[in-house]
C-alpha positions as CSV (number, residue, x, y, z in Angstrom):
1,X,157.0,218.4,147.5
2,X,159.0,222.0,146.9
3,X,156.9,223.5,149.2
4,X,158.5,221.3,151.9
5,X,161.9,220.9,150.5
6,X,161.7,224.9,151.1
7,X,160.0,224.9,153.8
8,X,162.4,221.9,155.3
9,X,165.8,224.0,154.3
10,X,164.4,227.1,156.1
11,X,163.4,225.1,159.5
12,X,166.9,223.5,159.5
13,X,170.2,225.7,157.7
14,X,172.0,223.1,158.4
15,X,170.8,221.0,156.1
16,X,171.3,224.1,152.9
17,X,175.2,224.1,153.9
18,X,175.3,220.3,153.4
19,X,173.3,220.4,150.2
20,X,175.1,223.5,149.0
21,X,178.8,221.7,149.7
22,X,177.2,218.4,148.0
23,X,176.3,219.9,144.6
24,X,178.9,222.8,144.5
25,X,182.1,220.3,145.2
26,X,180.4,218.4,142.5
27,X,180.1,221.2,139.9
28,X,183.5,222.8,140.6
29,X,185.0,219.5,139.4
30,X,183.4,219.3,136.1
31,X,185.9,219.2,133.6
32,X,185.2,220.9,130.2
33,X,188.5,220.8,127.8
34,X,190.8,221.0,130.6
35,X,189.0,223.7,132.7
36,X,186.9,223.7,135.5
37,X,185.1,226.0,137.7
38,X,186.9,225.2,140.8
39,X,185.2,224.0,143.8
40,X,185.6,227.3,145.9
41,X,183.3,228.9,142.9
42,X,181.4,226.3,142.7
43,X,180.1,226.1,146.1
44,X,180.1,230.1,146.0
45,X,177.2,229.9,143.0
46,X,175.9,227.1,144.6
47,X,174.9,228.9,147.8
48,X,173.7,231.7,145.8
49,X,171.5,229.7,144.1
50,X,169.9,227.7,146.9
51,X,170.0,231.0,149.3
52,X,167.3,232.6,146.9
53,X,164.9,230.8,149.4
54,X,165.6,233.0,152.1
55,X,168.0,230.6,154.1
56,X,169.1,232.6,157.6
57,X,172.0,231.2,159.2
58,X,173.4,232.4,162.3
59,X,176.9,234.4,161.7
60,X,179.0,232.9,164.3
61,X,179.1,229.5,162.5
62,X,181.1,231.2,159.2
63,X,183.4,232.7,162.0
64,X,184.0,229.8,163.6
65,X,184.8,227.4,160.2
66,X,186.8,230.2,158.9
67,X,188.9,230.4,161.9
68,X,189.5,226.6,161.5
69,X,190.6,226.7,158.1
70,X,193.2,230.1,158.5
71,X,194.8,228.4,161.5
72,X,195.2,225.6,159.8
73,X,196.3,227.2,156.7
74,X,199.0,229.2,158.5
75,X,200.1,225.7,160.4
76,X,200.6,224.1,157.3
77,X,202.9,226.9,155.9
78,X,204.7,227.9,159.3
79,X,207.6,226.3,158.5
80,X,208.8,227.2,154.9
81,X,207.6,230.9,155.8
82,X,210.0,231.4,158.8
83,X,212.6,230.2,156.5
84,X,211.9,232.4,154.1
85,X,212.8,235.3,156.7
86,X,216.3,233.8,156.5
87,X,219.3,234.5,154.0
88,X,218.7,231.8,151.3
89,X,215.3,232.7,151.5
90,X,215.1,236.4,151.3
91,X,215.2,237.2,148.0
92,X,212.2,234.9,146.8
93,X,210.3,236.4,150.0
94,X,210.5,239.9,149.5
95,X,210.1,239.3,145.4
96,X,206.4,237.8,146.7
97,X,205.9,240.6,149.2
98,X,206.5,243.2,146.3
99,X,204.6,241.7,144.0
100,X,201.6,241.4,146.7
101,X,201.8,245.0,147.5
102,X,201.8,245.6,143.8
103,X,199.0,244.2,143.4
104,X,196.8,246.3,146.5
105,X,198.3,249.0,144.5
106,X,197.0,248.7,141.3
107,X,193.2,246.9,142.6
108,X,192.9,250.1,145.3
109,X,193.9,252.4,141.8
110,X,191.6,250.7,139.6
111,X,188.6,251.3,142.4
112,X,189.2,254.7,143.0
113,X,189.0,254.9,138.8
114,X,185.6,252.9,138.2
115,X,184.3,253.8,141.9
116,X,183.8,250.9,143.1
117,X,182.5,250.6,146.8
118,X,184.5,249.3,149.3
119,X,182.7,245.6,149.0
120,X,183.2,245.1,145.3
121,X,186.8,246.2,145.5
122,X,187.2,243.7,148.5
123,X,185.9,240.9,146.2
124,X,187.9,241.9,143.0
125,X,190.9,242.0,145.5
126,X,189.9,238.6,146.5
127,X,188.7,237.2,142.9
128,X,191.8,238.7,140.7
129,X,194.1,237.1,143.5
130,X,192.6,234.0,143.8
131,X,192.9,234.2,147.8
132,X,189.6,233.5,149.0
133,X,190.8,234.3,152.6
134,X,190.0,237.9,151.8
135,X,186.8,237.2,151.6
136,X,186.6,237.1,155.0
137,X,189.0,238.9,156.6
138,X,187.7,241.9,154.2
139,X,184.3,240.9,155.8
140,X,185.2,241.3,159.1
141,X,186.9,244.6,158.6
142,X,183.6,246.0,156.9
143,X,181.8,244.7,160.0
144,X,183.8,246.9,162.5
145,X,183.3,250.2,160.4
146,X,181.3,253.2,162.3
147,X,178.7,252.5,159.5
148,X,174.8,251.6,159.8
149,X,174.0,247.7,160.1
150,X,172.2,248.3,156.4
151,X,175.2,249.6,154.9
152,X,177.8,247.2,156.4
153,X,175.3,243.8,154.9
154,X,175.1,245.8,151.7
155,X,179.0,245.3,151.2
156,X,179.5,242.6,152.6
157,X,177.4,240.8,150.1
158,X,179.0,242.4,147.3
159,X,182.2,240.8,147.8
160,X,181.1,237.5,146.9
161,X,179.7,238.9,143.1
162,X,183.2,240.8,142.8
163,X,184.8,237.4,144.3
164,X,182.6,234.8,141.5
165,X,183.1,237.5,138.3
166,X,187.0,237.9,138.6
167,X,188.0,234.5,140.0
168,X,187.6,232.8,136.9
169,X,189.8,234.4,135.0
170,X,192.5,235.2,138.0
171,X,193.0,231.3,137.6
172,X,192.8,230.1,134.4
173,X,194.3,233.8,132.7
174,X,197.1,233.4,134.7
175,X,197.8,229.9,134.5
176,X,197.7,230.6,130.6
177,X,199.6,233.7,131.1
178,X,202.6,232.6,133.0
179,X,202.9,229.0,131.2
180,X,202.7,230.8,127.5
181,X,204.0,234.4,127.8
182,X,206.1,233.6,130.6
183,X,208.6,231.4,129.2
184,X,208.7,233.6,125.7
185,X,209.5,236.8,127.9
186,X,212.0,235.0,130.4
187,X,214.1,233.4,127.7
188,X,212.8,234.2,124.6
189,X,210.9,230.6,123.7
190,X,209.8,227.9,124.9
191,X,211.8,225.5,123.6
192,X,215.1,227.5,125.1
193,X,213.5,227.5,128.3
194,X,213.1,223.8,128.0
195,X,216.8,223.7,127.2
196,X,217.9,226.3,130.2
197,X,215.9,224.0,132.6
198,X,217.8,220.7,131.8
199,X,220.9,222.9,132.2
200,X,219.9,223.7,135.5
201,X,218.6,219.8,136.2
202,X,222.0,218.8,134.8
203,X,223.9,221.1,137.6
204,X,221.2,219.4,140.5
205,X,221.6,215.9,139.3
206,X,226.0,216.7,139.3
207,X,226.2,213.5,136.8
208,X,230.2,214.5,136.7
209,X,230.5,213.4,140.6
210,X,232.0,209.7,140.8
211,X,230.6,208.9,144.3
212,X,227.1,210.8,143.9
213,X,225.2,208.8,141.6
214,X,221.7,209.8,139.6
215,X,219.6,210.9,142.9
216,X,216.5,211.2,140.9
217,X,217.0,208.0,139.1
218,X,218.0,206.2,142.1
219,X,215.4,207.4,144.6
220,X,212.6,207.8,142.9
221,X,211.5,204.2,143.0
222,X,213.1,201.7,145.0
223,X,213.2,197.8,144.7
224,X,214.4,194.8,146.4
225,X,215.9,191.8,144.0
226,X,217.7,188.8,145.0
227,X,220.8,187.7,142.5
228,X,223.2,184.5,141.9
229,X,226.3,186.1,142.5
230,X,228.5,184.9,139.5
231,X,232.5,185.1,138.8
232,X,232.7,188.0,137.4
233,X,231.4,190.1,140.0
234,X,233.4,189.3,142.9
235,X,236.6,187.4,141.5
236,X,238.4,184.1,142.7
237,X,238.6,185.5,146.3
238,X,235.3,187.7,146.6
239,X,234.7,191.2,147.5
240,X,233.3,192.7,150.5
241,X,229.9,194.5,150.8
242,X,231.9,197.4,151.0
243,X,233.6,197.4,147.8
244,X,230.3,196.2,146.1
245,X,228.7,199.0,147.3
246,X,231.5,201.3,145.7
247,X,231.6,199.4,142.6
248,X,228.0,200.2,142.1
249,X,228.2,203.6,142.7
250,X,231.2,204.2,140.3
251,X,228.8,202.7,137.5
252,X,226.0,205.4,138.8
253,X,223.8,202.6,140.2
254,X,222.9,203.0,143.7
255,X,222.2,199.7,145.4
256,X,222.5,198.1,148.8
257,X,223.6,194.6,149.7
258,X,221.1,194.0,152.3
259,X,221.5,190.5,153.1
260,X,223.1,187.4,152.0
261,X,222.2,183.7,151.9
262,X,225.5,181.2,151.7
263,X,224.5,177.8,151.3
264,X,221.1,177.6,152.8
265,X,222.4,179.9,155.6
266,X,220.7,183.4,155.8
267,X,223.0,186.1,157.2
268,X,224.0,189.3,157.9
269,X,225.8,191.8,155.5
270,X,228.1,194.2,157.9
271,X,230.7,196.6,155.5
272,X,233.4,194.2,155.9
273,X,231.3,191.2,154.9
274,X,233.1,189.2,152.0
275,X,230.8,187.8,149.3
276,X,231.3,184.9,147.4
277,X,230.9,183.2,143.8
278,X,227.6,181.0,144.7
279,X,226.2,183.4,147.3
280,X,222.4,184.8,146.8
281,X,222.6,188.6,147.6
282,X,219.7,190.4,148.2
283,X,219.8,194.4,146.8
284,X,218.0,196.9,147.1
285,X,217.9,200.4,145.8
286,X,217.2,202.3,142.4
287,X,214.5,200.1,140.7
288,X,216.3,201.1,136.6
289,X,220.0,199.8,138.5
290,X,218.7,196.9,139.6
291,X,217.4,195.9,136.5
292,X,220.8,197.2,134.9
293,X,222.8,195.0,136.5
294,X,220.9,192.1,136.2
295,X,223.8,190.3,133.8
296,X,227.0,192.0,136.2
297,X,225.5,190.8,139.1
298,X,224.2,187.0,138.2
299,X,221.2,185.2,137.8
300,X,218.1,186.7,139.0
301,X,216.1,184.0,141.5
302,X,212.9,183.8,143.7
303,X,214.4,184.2,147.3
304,X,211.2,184.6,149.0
305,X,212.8,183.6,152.3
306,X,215.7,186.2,151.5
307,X,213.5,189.3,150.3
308,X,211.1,188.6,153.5
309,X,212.1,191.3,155.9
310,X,210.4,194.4,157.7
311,X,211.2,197.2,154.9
312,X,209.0,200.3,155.9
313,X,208.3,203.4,153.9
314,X,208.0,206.9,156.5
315,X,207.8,210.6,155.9
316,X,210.3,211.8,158.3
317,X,210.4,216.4,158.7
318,X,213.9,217.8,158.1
319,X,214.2,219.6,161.7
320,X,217.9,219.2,162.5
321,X,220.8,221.6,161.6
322,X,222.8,218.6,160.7
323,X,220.2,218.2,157.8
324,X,218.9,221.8,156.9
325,X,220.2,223.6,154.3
326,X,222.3,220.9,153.2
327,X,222.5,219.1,149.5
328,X,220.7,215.6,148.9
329,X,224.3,214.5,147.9
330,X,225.7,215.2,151.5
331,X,222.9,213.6,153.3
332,X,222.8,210.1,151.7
333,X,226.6,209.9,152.0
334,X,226.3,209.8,156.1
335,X,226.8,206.7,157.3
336,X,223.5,206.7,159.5
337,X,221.7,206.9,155.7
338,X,223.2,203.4,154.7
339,X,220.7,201.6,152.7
340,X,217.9,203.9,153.0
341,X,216.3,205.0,149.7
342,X,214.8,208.8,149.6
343,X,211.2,208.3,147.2
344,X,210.6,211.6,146.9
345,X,210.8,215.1,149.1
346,X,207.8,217.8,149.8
347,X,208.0,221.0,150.6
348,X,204.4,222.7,151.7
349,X,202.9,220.3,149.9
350,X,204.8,220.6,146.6
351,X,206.6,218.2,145.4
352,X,210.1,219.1,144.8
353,X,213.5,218.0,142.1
354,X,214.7,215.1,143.8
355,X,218.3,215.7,142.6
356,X,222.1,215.9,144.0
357,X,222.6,219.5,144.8
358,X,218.7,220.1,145.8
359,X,218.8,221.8,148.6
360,X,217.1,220.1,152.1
361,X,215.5,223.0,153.8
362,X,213.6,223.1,157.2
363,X,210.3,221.8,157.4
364,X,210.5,219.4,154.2
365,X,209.2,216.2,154.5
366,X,211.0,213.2,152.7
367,X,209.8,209.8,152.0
368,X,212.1,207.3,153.0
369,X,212.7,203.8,152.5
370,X,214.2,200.8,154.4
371,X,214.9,198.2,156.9
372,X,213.4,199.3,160.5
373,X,216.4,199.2,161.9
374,X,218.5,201.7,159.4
375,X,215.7,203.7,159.5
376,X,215.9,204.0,163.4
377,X,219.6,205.2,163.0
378,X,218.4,207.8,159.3
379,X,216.0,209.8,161.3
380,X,217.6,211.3,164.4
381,X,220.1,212.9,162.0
382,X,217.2,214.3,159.7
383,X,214.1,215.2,162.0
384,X,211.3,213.5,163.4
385,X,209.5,211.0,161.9
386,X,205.9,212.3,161.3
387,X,203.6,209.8,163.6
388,X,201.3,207.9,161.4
389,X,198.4,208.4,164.1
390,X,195.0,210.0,163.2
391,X,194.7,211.8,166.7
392,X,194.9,215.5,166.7
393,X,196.0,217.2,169.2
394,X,192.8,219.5,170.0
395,X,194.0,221.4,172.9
396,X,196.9,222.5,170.8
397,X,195.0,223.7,167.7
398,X,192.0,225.1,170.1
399,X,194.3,226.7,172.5
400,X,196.1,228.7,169.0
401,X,193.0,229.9,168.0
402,X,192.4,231.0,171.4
403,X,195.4,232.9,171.8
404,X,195.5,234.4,168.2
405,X,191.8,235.2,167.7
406,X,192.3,237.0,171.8
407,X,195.2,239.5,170.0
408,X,193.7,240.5,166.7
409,X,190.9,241.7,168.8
410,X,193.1,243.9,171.0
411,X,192.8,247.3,169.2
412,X,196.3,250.0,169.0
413,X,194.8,253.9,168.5
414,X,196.7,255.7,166.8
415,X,195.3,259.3,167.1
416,X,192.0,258.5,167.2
417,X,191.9,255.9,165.1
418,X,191.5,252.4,166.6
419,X,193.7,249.3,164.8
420,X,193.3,245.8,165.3
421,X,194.9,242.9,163.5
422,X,191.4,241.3,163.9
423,X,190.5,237.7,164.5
424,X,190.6,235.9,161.8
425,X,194.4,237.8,161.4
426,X,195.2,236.5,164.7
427,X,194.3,233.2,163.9
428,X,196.3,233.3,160.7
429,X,199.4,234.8,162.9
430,X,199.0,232.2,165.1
431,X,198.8,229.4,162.7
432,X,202.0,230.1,161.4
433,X,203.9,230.5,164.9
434,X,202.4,227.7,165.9
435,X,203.2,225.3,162.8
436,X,207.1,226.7,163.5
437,X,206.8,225.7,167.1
438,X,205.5,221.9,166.1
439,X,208.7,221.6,163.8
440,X,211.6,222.5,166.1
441,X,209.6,220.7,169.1
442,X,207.7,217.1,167.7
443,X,206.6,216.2,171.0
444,X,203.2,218.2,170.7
445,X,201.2,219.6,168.8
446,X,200.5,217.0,166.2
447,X,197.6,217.7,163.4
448,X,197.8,214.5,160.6
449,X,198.0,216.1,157.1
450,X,194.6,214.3,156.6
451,X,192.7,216.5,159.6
452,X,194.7,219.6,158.3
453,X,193.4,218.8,154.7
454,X,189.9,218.3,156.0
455,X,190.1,221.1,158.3
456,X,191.0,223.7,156.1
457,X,189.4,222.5,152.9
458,X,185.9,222.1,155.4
459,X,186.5,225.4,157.4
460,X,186.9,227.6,153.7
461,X,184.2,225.6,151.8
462,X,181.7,225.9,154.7
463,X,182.6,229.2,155.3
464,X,182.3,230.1,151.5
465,X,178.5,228.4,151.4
466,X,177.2,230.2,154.4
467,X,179.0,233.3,152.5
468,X,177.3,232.4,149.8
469,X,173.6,231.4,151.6
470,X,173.3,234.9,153.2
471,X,174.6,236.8,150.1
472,X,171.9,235.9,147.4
473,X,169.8,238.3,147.4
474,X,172.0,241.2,146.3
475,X,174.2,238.9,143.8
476,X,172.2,239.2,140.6
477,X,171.5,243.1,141.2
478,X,175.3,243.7,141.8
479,X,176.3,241.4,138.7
480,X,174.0,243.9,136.5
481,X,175.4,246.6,137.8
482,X,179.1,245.4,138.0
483,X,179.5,242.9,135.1
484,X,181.2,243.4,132.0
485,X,183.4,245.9,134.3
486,X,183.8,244.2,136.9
487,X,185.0,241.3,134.9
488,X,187.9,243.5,132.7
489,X,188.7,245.1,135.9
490,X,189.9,241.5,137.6
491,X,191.7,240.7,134.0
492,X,193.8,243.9,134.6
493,X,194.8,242.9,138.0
494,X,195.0,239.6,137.6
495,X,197.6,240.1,134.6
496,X,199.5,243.6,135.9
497,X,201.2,242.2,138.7
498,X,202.4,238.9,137.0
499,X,204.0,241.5,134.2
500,X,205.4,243.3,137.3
501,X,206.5,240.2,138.9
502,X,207.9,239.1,135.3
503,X,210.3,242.2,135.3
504,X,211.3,241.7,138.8
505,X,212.5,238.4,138.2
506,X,214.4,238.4,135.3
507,X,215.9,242.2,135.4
508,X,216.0,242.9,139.4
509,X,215.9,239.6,141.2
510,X,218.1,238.0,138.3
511,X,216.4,234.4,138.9
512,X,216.7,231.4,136.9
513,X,213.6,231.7,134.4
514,X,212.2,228.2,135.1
515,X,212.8,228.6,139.1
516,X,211.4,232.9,139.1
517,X,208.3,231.4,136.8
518,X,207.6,229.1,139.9
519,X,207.8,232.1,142.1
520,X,205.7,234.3,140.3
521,X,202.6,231.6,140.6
522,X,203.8,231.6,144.4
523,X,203.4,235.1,144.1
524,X,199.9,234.5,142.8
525,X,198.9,232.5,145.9
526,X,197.6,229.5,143.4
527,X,199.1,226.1,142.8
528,X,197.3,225.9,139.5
529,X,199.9,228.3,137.1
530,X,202.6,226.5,139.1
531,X,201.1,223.3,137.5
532,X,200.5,224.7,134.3
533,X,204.1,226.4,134.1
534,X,205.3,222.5,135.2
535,X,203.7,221.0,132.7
536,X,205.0,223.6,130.0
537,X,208.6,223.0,131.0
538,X,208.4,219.0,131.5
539,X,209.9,219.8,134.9
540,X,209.6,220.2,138.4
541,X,212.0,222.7,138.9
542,X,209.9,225.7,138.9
543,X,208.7,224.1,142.2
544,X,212.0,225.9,143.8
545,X,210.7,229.0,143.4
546,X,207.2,228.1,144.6
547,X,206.7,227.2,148.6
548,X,208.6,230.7,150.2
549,X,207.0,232.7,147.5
550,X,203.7,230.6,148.2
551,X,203.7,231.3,151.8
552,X,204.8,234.6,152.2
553,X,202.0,235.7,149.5
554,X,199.4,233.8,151.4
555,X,199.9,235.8,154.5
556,X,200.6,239.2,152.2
557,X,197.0,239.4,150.7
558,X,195.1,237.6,153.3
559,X,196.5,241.0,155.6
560,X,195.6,243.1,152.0
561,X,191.9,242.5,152.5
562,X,192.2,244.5,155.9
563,X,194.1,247.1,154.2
564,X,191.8,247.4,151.1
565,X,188.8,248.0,153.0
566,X,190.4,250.7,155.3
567,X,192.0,252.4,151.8
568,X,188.6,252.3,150.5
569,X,186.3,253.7,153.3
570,X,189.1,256.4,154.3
571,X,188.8,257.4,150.4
C-alpha cells in the first residue's frame, strides 16, 4: 500500500501539492498556549516532508501561482500605498521605508559576518521579516545569475531552511517584543500607555461637541425599535422630526425617526413632519440609545407592519474628494447621510477606530446601514458601492499580469551589468497600479474580496508547497549545518530593526506611542504584533499607524530579496 501511495504521488505531482496544502493548512493552525506554527510554515515542512519521495514538479506552475498571489497582493494594497505617497501620509511611509532598509542592512551585515551563501541569507531575509514573497522573488533573482544550473538549485533550496528556522521567531518574538517592550520604552509602562491611548480615543470620539454624538457608540451596532410616543416627548402641540432628531443628538443618542404610524395610517417622516402624543415612531440608529431612551420616548411595542421595510447593509469604497481626508463627524452631518448608520470602517483589511475625528482616507471601505433609498443618495457622495457579485473580472487581472510580468523582464545595463525588475516585481508593480486604477474608476476591474483572498492565500500557499516539494532533499543537510546559527542570526534581525524602528518613532518621527507601535508592526510586514500590540492596549488605535506602514513595507522587502541576492553574489 506505501509502495503505491509513493509510487501514485510520483506518477501525478499534482496530487503531493493537494496533500501537502491539506495537512500543512491543518498543522499551521494548531494552537498550543496561544501559539501556532502558521500555515505558510506549516505547508513549508509539510512539503519537505512528503518531497523526501522524490516528487518532480514542473517549475512554471510555482511561477505561475506566485504571480497570482503578488498581483493580487499589490491590488489589494494599491490604494492605501498611493496615499501614503501623499502629505498626511508621508511620514508613516518613509518611517516603514527606513526601517525596511534597515533591516537589508543589518541581514546583508550579519551574512557577510557568519558567511552565509547568498540562499541562506535570502531565506533569513525572508524568515526574520516574515515576508514570504522573498522567497520567490530571491529565487528568481538566483535563477538569472551567470552561475552553473548545480549551483543556482543548491541555493535556491537553501532559502526555504533559512525561511522555516527564522520565521518562527520573526512572528511570535516580535509580536512579544513590540506588545511588551514596546509600550514600556514608548511611555514608560503599560498601564500609562493604556492611559495615553484613551486620551487620544477621547480627542477621536470629541465627546465635548453638542451636535457630534459618540460615533463609536452610535455606529457600531445599529437597531430599529418602534415606540408609543408619550407627552413628554413632544408636548401639547408635537414636535417635528426635525427637532426630534436634534433633541436626540443634544443627549448624545443618535437615532432616526424613520417612519410613523398615526392611527392605523402608515406614513412618511420628511424633516418638517410633526409628531404627535399617540403616534408609533419607528427609530433607528445606535442600538445602547435606543434602549436609553426607551422611558423618554414611550412605550416600546411590536410594530411588525411598521419595522417591515427594505433596510440593507453595503460596503461602499471612499473614492470621492468630497469624502477623503475628511473626519467621520463631517461626513454623517451631510444631509445625503440622513439616517444611515456607519457599522464599522476598513482600511486594507484592518479594522479601524470608528470615532468623530477619524480620519476617512481613500480606498477605505465602510459598512453602511439603511433604507435603500437613503442609501442611493449616501453613496455618490462617498464612493462606489462595492458590487456584491462573485464574477471577477479575468481579462483585467490577466491582462495586469501580462503587462507587469512583460516589464520586469525588460533588462537596463548599466555598464555591463544587466538590471531587471524581474517578473514577479512586475507583477507586484502592477498590482498596485492597477488596484489604484480600480478605485478612482469602479466601472472595471472588479476582483470580490473573496477571489482576492482565495487568490492570493492559494497562489502563496501553492507556491510555498511546490517550494517546499523540490527543496527536500537539501533541507536537513542545510539545518545541520545552519541551525543553532541560523536561528540566533533571524533573532538579531528580527529584533534590531523594531529597536531601530522604536527610536525612530518616539525620538525622530515624534508619533503617538499607541499609533507609531501600530506602525512599527506595519513596518514588520505582519498583522500578528499589530494584533498582539491591540490586545495589549484594549484598543484599536494602533491600527492608524498600521495600513500605509503595512503597504509600503510589503513592497520595500518583497524588492529587498532582489537586492540581497545581488549584495550577496557581488560580495
Amino acid at each position: 500500500m506505501l509502495t503505491w501511495l509513493i509510487e501514485t504521488l510520483q506518477k501525478y505531482p499534482e496530487i503531493a501539492v493537494m496533500l501537502t496544502l491539506l495537512i500543512g493548512f491543518l498543522l499551521g493552525k494548531i494552537r498550543i498556549k496561544g501559539f501556532t506554527l502558521g500555515t505558510v510554515t506549516g505547508v513549508l515542512l509539510m512539503g519537505i516532508v512528503i518531497g523526501g519521495i522524490h516528487i518532480q514538479i514542473p517549475g512554471a506552475a510555482k511561477s505561475i501561482f506566485f504571480l497570482l498571489f503578488l498581483f493580487c497582493t499589490g491590488y489589494s494594497i494599491g490604494p492605501q500605498f498611493f496615499q501614503g505617497l501623499k502629505k498626511d501620509g508621508l511620514p508613516i511611509a518613509a518611517f516603514s521605508f527606513i526601517v525596511c532598509c534597515s533591516s537589508l542592512f543589518f541581514c546583508w551585515v550579519l551574512a557577510s559576518i557568519l558567511r552565509f551563501d547568498t540562499g541562506t541569507t535570502a531565506g533569513l531575509m525572508s524568515g526574520a521579516n516574515t515576508c514570504s514573497a522573498i522567497i520567490g522573488v530571491a529565487s528568481n533573482t538566483i535563477n538569472e545569475l551567470d552561475i552553473s544550473m548545480a549551483d543556482k538549485e543548491r541555493l535556491v533550496n537553501q532559502i526555504p531552511v533559512a525561511y522555516a528556522v527564522t520565521y518562527i521567531f520573526g512572528t511570535a518574538g516580535t509580536s512579544w517584543f513590540l506588545s511588551v517592550i514596546g509600550p514600556w520604552f514608548m511611555s514608560g509602562s503599560r498601564e500609562k500607555l493604556i492611559e495615553e491611548t484613551r486620551k487620544l480615543e477621547a480627542t477621536l470620539t470629541d465627546t465635548n461637541a453638542e451636535d457630534d454624538g459618540d460615533i463609536k457608540n452610535a455606529y457600531d451596532r445599529v437597531a430599529f425599535r418602534a415606540y408609543l410616543v408619550n407627552n413628554e416627548l413632544v408636548g401639547e402641540e408635537g414636535k417635528s422630526v426635525a427637532e426630534l432628531e436634534a433633541f436626540f443628538r443634544r443627549k448624545k443618542r443618535v437615532l432616526y425617526v424613520l417612519r410613523v404610524r398615526r392611527e392605523g395610517e402608515m406614513m412618511e417622516t420628511p424633516q418638517d413632519f410633526v409628531v404627535r402624543q399617540g403616534d408609533i415612531i419607528a427609530v433607528g440608529g445606535q442600538r445602547s440609545a435606543a434602549i436609553a431612551s426607551g422611558t423618554m420616548l414611550g412605550k416600546e411595542v411590536a410594530d411588525a407592519d411598521l419595522l417591515t421595510f427594505p433596510v440593507q447593509a453595503i460596503n461602499v469604497v471612499i473614492s470621492k474628494n468630497t469624502a477623503i481626508n475628511r473626519p467621520i463627524k463631517l461626513l454623517v452631518r451631510q444631509p445625503q447621510l440622513h439616517g444611515i448608520s456607519v457599522r464599522k470602517i476598513t482600511r486594507a483589511g484592518i479594522e479601524i477606530p470608528l470615532e468623530a475625528n477619524t480620519i476617512v482616507q481613500k480606498g477605505d471601505v465602510a459598512e453602511l446601514v439603511g433604507i435603500q433609498e437613503e442609501l442611493d443618495l449616501a453613496v455618490p457622495i462617498l464612493g462606489f458601492k462595492e458590487r456584491a457579485g462573485v464574477e471577477t473580472d479575468i481579462p483585467y487581472l490577466a491582462g495586469g499580469i501580462a503587462l507587469g510580468t512583460l516589464v520586469g523582464a525588460m533588462s537596463v545595463r548599466f555598464g555591463n551589468v544587466p538590471v531587471e525588475l524581474s517578473t514577479s516585481g512586475g507583477a507586484l508593480l502592477a498590482g498596485l497600479f492597477f488596484g489604484w486604477l480600480r478605485s478612482i474608476n469602479p466601472r472595471f476591474g472588479y476582483i470580490p474580496p473573496a477571489s482576492q483572498w482565495v487568490l492570493t492565500k492559494l497562489g502563496l500557499h501553492v507556491f510555498i508547497a511546490i517550494v517546499g516539494l523540490t527543496a527536500s532533499d537539501g533541507f536537513l543537510q542545510g539545518l545541520k549545518q545552519e541551525g543553532l546559527t541560523l536561528f540566533l542570526a533571524g533573532l538579531v534581525l528580527s529584533l534590531l530593526p523594531m529597536v531601530v524602528a522604536l527610536f525612530l518613532s518616539k525620538y525622530v518621527f515624534k508619533f503617538h506611542p499607541a499609533i507609531g507601535l501600530g506602525a512599527c508592526a506595519g513596518a514588520h510586514d505582519e498583522s500578528a504584533p499589530l494584533l498582539a500590540v491591540q490586545d495589549a492596549l484594549n484598543s484599536k488605535v494602533p491600527a492608524l499607524g498600521y495600513t500605509v506602514a503595512y503597504a509600503v513595507a510589503n513592497i520595500t522587502l518583497t524588492t529587498s530579496g532582489v537586492i540581497i541576492v545581488l549584495l550577496m553574489h557581488k560580495g
